[in-house]
N, C-alpha and C positions, 0 to 999 in steps of 0.2 A: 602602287607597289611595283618594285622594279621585279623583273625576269630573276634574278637570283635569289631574293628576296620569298619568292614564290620556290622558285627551286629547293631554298633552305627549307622553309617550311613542310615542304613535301619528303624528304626525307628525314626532317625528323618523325613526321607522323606514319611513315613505311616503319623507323626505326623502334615507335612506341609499339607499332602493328605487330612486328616482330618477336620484342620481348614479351608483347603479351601471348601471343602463341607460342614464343618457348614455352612458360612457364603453365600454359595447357594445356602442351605436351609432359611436364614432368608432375603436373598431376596427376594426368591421365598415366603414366606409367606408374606412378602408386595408388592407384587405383586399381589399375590390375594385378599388380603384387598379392596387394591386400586382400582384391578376390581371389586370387591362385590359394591364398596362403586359405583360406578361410575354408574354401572347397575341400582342400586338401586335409584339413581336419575333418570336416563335417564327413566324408565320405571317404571311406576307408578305401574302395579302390581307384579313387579318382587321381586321375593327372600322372598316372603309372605309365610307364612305357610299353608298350610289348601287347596291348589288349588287356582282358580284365583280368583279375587274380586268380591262377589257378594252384590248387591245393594238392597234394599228396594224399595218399590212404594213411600214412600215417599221422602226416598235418591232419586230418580231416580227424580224426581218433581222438588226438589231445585237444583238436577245438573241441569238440562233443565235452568230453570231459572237462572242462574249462567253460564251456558256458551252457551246456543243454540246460532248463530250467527245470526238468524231474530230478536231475541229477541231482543240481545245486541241492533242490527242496529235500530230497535223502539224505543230504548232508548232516542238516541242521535235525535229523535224527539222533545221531552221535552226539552233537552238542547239547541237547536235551537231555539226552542220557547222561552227560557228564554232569549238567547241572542237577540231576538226583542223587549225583552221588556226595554234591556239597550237600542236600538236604539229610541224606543216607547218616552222615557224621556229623551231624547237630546233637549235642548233649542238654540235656532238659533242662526248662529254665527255671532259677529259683520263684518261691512266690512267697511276696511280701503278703504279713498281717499284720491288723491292727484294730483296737478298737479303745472306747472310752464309756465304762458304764457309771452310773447311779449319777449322773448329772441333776442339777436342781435352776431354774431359773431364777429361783426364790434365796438361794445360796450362790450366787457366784461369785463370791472372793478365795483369795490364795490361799488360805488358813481351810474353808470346807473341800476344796479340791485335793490341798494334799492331804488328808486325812479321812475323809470321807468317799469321796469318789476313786475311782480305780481305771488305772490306762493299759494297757494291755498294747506291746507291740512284739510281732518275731516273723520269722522266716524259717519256709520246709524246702526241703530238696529231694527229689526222685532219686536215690540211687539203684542204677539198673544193674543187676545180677545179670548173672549167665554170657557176658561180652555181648549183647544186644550189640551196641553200638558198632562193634568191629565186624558183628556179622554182617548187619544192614548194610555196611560200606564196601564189603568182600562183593556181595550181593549186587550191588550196581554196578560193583568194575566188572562184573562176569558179564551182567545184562550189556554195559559198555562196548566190551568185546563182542561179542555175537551181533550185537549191532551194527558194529564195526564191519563185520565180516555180510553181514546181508547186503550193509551199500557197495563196497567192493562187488558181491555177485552183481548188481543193478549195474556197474559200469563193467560189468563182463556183460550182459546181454546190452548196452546201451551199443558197446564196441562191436559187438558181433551183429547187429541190425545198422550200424552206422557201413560196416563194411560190405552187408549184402546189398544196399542202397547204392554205395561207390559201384559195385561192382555193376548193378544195373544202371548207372550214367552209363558207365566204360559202354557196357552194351547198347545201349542205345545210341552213341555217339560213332560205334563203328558199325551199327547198320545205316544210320544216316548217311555216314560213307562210303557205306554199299551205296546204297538208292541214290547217292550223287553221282557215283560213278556211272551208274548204269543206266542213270537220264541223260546224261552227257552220251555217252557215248549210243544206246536207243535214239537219241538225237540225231545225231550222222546218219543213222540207218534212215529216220522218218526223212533226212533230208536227200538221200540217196533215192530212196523211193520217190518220193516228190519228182525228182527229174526224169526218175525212168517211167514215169507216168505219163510225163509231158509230153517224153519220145516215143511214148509208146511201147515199151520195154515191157511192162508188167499191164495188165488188167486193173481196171476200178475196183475189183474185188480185192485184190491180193491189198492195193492201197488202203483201201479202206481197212483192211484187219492190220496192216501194220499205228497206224493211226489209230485204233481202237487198243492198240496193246500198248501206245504211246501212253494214252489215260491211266494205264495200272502203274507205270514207273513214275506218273505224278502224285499218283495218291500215294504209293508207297509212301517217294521222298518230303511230304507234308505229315505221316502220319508217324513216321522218323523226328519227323524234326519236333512234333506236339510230344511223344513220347521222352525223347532228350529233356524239353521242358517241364515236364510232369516229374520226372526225374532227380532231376536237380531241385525244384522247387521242393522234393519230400524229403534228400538229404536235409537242404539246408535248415529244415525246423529240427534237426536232431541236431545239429551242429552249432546251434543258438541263431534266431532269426538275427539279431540283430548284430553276428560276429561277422558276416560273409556280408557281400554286394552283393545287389539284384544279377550283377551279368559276372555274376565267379563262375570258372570253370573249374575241371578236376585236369590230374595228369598224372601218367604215370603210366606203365607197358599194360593192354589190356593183351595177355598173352599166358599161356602155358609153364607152369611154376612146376617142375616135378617135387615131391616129397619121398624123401628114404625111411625108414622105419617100420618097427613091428605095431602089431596091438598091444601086443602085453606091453612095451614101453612104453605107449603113449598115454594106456591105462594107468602105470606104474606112475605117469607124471602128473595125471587126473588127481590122482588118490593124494598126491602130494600137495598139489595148486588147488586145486579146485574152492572155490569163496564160500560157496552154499555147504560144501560137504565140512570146513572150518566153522562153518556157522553151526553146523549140527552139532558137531565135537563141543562149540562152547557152550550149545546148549543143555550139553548133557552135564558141566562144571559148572553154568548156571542152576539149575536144577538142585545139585547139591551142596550149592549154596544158598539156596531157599529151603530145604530142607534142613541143614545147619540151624538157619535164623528161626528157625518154628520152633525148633527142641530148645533154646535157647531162650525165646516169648515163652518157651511152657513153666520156665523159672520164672517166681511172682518178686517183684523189685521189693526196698525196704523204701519206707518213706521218711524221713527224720524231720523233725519240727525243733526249732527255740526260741523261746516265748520272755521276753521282760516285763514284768508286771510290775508295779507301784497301785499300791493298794493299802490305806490304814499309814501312811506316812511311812511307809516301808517300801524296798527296792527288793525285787527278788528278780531269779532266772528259773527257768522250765524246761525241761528235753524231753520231746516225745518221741516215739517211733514206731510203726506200724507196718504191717504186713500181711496179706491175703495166707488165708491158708490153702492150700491146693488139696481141695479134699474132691472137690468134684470136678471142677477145672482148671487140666493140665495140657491145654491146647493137643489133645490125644489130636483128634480131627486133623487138625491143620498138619499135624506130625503124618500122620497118614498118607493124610491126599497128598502132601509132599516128596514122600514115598513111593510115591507110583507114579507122580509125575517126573520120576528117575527114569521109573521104566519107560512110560512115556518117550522120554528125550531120547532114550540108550535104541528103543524100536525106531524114529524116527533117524537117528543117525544111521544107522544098518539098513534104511530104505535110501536115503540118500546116497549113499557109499554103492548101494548097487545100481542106484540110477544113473551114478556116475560113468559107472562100467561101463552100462548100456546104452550111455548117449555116445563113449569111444567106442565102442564095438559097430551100433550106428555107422559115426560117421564115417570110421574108417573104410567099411565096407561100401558107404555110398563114395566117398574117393575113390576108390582101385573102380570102382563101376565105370565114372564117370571117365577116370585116367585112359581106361581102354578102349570109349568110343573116342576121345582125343585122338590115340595112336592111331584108330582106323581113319581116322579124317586126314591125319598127318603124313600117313604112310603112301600116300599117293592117290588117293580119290580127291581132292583140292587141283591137282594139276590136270586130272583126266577131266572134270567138270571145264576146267578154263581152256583146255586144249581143245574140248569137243565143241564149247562154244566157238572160239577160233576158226576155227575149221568151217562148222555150219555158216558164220556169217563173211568169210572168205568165199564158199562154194555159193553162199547165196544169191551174194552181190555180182557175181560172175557169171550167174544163170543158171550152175553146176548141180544146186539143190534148191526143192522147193519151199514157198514161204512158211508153211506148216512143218517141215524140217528144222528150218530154223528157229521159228517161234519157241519149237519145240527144245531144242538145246539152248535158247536163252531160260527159257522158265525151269530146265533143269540148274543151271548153272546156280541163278538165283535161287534155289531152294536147297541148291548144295553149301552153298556163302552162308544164306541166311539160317539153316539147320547147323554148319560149325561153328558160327557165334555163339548162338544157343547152348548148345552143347560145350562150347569153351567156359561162357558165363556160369552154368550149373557144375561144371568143374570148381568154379573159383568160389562159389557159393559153399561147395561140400568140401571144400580146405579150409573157407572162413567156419563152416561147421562146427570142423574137428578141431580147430583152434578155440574157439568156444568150451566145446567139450572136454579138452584137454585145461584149458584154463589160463595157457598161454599163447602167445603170440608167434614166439620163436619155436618153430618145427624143423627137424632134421634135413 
């Protein structure tokens, strides 16, 4: 084989090399299409830009609503009730009869049967006096309603435990941001120390407590960070486990919201919204509509019958009709207890209606409480905390002040940060409150 011959050969077999590695590359590119594509269904926050999916308080509301599973399951309370209300206006069904007497085995031809034996066929029907029917059906739309108005309350408390939850992410996610600040920067300090140890600047003692106060801004910022997680993980089961990623965060200003308004208005908006206190009201319109359907059952139905008879080679008809007579029982009882379970409903709406009051009267007071240790934090003790640390670790490190001076204005500092979180958080907690208590969302 000649030199060219060889040569040819050789580049066709680079040329086969080639095209088959193209097309291993254009598999392998749909191949990861198809995983991208596949991932990116399967896992709702997957292949997002930006980090994982963070939520809103009020995204985080309507998710609750939308997929908590108590929620769902209250639902299909309402739909229950609606299906009693198709059984509520069912009309009674007729009832066929029938029968064939004086039969003979010994006779069974056509001639002894129409003449001797006797068939007997008819039909009765219940007719119900007193509007039974329309009351039993008034009767479940009431029950309907009040049902209505209980799930509603249920996603009034599901929203207000959804938002005290948000609110402790928010909190734990901006003390973590304390304790990251303040290990970073304790960092420098241990590092600062370290040298002047070296040179002989400071004592093994003063080292050694600065290094031991090292250890409390570590456990802080770990016990920050298990908290964040603990956090989120108790949102997300109100929010529907399976609506949110494993790594969702929240977002949104974890900050100071003032509210304008009196008591009496926010009572006055109580009294208007409120679910539970709608629910009482219809169960006082339930109530008398069970009382309705009683006195209505104490009326006795007619029953009517009509009968064909063939008997003796003869065709006749029959109408019968029947009726109780109400001498002893006139559902008096049920008429009664019906009666009182008015009073009943009408007492428990007037406990509700004032408990309504007193959960605005509540919150509103625990708001303006909470509003005024804010002001005191805001009003200038946040800066006098960060200045006096300043200060202490400026005089420190310069030899001006001693280690227990400073120690001492870092651990106030941090119990200044970490007391106005607190205190922010329980603010935001006694707005979500009064929002609850009021019944709405939107406050002045």
């Amino acid at each position: 084989m000649s030199g060219s011959q060889e040569r040819a050969i050789n580049f066709r077999s680079w040329r086969r090399l080639l095209n088959s590695l193209g097309r291993l590359q254009k598999l392998r590119a749909v191949v990861v299409v198809g995983a991208t594509l596949a991932c990116a269904l399967i896992s709702p926050g997957w292949g997002q830009t930006g980090g994982p999916t963070k939520i809103t308080l009020d995204e985080a509301v309507q998710m609750a609503l939308q997929h908590n599973h108590n929620i769902l399951a209250a639902r299909t309370t309402v739909q229950q009730s609606q299906a009693e209300e198709i059984t509520a206006n069912l009309r009674p069904d007729p009832t066929l009869l029938g029968d064939a007497e004086y039969l003979s085995p010994t006779h069974a031809n056509t001639d002894y049967l129409n003449n001797s034996s006797e068939f007997d066929l008819g039909v009765s029907y219940l007719f119900e006096r007193g509007r039974k029917r329309q009351h039993r059906l008034q009767a479940a739309k009431d029950v309907t309603a009040q049902t209505r108005s209980l799930v509603a309350d249920n996603e009034r408390g599901l929203t207000f435990n959804v938002a005290s939850l948000f609110v402790n992410v928010q909190l734990a996610e901006s003390t973590l941001e304390l304790a990251e600040l303040d290990l970073k920067s304790f960092g420098k300090t241990v590092e600062i120390s370290d040298l002047s140890f070296k040179v002989g600047a400071i004592s093994e003692d003063d080292y050694l407590k600065v290094k031991l106060q090292l250890l409390q801004f570590e456990t802080d910022y770990q016990q920050a960070q298990l908290a964040k997680v603990q956090a989120l993980s108790d949102l997300r089961q109100l929010l529907g486990y399976e609506s949110v990623s494993a790594d969702y965060d929240v977002a949104g200003p974890f900050d100071y919201q003032p509210v304008k308004g009196n008591v009496e208005d926010f009572q006055l908006k109580a009294l208007q919204n409120r679910p539970d206190l709608r629910a009482a009201r219809e169960g006082v319109t339930a109530a008398q509509s069970q009382y309705e359907l009683q006195k209505a059952i104490g009326k006795r139905d007619v029953t009517g019958q009509m009968n064909y008879t063939h008997a003796g080679g003869l065709s006749t008809a029959s109408f019968f009709g029947s009726i109780q007579l109400p001498i002893f029982d006139r559902n008096q009882g049920e008429i009664l207890r019906a009666s009182y379970a008015i009073n009943q409903a009408q007492e428990q709406e007037k406990s509700t209606s004032g408990q309504a009051l007193t959960d605005v009267r509540d919150a509103y007071e625990g708001l303006r409480t909470n509003d005024k240790v804010i002001t005191f934090y805001r009003s200038g003790y946040l800066e006098v905390a960060q200045k006096d640390r300043d200060i202490s670790e400026y005089a420190y490190h310069r030899g001006a002040a001693s280690l227990l001076d400073f120690l001492d204005a870092e651990r106030s500092y941090r119990a200044t940060q970490l007391a106005y979180r607190q205190a922010l958080a329980s603010y935001l907690l006694a707005l979500e409150q009064l929002r609850e208590a009021v019944g709405v969302r939107a406050l002045p």
